[in-house]
C-alpha positions in Angstrom: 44.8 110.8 145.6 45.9 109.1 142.2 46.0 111.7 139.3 44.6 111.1 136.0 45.8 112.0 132.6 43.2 114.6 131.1 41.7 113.3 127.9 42.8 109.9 127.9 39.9 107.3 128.9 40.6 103.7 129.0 38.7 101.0 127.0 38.9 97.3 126.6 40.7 96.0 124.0 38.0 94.5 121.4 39.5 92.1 119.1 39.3 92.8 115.4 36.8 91.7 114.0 37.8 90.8 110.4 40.2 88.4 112.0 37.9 86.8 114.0 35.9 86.3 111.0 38.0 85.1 108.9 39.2 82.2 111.6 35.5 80.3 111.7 35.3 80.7 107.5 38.5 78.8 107.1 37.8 76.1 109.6 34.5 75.5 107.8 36.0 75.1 104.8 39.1 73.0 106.2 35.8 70.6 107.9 34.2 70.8 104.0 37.5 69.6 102.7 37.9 66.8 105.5 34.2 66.0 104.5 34.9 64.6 101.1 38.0 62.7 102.2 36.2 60.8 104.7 33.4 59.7 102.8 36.1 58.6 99.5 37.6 56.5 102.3 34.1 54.9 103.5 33.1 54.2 100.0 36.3 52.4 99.6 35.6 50.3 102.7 32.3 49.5 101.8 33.1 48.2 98.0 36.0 45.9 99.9 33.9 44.9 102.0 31.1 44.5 99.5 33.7 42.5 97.5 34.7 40.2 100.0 30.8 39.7 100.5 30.7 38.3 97.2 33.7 36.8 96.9 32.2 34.2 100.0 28.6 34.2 98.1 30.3 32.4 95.5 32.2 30.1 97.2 29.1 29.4 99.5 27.6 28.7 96.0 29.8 26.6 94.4 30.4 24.3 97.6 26.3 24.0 97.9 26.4 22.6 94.5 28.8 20.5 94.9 27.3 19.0 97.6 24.1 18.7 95.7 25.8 16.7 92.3 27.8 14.3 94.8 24.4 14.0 96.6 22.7 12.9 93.3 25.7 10.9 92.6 25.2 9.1 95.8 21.3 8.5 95.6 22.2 7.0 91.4 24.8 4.9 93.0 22.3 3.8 96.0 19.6 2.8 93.7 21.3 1.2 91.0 23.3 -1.2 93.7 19.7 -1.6 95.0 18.8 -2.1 91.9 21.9 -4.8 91.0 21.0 -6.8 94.3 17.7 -7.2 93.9 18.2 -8.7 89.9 21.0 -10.8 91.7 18.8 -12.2 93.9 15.7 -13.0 92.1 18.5 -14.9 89.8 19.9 -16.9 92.0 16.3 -17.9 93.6 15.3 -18.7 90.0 18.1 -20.7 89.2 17.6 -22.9 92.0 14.4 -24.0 90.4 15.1 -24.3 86.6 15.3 -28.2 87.6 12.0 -28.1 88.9 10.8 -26.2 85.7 12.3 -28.9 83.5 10.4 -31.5 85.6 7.2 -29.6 85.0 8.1 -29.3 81.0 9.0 -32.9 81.0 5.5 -34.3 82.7 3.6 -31.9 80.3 5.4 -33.8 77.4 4.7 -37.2 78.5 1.2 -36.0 79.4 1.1 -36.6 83.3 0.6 -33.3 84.1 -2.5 -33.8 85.5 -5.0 -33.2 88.4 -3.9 -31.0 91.0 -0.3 -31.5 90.6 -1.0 -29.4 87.2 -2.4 -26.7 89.2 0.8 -26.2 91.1 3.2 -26.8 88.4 1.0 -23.4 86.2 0.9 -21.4 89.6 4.5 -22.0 89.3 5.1 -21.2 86.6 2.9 -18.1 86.7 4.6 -16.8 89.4 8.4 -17.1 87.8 7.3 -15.5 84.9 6.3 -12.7 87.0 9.8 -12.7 88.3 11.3 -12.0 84.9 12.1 -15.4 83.8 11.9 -15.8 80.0 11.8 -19.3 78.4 14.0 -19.4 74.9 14.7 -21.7 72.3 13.1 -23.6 69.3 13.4 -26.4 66.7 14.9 -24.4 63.3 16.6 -21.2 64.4 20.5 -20.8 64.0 22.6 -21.9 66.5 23.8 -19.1 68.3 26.9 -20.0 70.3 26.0 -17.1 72.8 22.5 -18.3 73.8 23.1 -21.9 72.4 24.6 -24.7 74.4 25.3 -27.6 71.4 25.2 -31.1 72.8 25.0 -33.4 69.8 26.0 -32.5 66.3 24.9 -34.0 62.6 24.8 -32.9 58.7 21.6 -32.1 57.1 21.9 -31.4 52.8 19.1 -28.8 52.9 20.3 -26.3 55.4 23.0 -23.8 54.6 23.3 -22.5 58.2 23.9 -24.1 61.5 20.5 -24.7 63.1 19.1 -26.2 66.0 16.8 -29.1 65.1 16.3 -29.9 68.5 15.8 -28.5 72.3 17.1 -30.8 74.6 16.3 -28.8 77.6 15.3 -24.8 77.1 17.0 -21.9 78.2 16.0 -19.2 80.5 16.8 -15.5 80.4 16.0 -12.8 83.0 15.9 -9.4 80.5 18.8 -9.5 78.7 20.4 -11.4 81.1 21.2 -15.1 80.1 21.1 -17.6 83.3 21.2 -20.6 81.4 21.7 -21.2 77.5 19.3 -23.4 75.8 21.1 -27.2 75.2 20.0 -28.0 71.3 20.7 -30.6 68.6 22.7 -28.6 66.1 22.5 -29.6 62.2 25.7 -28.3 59.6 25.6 -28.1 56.1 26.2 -31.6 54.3 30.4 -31.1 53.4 30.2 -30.5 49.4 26.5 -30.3 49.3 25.1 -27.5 46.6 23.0 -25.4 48.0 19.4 -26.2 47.4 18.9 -22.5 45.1 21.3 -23.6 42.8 20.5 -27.0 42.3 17.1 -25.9 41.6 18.4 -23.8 39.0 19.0 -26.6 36.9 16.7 -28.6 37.1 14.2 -29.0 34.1 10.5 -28.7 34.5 8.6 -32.5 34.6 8.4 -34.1 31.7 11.5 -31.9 29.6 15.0 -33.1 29.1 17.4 -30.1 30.3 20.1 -31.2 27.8 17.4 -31.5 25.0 17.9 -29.2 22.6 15.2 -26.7 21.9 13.1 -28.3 19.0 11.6 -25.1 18.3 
């Protein structure tokens, strides 16, 4: 038989319990102070990435609207070369039949446009003036060397400007686009000639002498 020491029981060993407290409070607050850290970090990741979001909104941006000007560029360009060959064409078709239209103007002069032939030379007419064609020139205006194509030349004393006094065959415009100049008769001021105000000015009315004296 074992013996046993009177008065002396044996307990388990129970750990103290103030330490064991004290162990969960400071992980708790370790995990608090790892709390904020974490979520500084995050924030900062977010706001890059946040950044770099915009960052590629704006380029997306500024490449859709460059796209969209050169697009607009492109349709301008489109429709003002449709434009171009379009007035190119409807000259050229025109031009081949200015000598047909001076034909016409020539028989209506001489006064055999007539009968049906009459008919066809209007319809003809009706038609190129729907194309833009513009007759120009007349007897009296100045001679203008940009619309005017001078053929003959002469003096007249009672002009003081260089005038077309007559249309030898008419010119033809398409808007402000000349495709043949008018072919005149141009008249210049009589060398030495006084112009027709100031020899006016001195005469004397009918029936007065001008160097009379004034008998009043």
């Amino acid at each position: 038989m074992s013996e046993e020491t009177p008065g002396f029981d044996e307990k388990p060993e129970v750990p103290d319990a103030g330490q064991n407290d004290a162990e969960p409070k400071a992980a708790d607050s370790a995990k608090e102070e790892a709390a904020p850290a974490g979520d500084a970090s995050q924030d900062v990741a977010l706001l890059a990435q946040l950044d770099q979001a915009r960052t590629a909104l704006s380029e997306r941006t500024a490449d859709l609207q460059r796209l969209q000007a050169e697009y607009q560029n492109y349709r301008r360009r489109v429709e003002r070369d449709r434009i171009t060959v379009k007035e190119i064409a409807v000259a050229s078709l025109l031009t081949e039949l200015l000598p047909t239209l001076d034909d016409i103007g020539r028989a209506r002069e001489h006064g055999e446009l007539v009968g049906g032939f009459k008919s066809v030379a209007e319809s003809l007419e009706t038609v190129a003036a729907k194309m833009g064609l513009q007759q120009f020139g007349k007897e009296g205006e100045p001679f203008d060397p940009t619309i005017h194509e001078a053929l003959m030349h002469s003096y007249a004393p009672d002009i003081t400007e260089d005038t077309c006094v007559a249309i030898l065959q008419p010119g033809y415009r398409i808007g402000e686009r000349t495709i043949r100049p008018a072919r005149v008769a141009v008249a210049e001021p009589q060398p030495g000639a006084a112009p027709k105000s100031e020899s006016a000015e001195g005469e004397a009315p009918d029936g007065l002498d001008a160097d009379a004296p004034d008998k009043g």
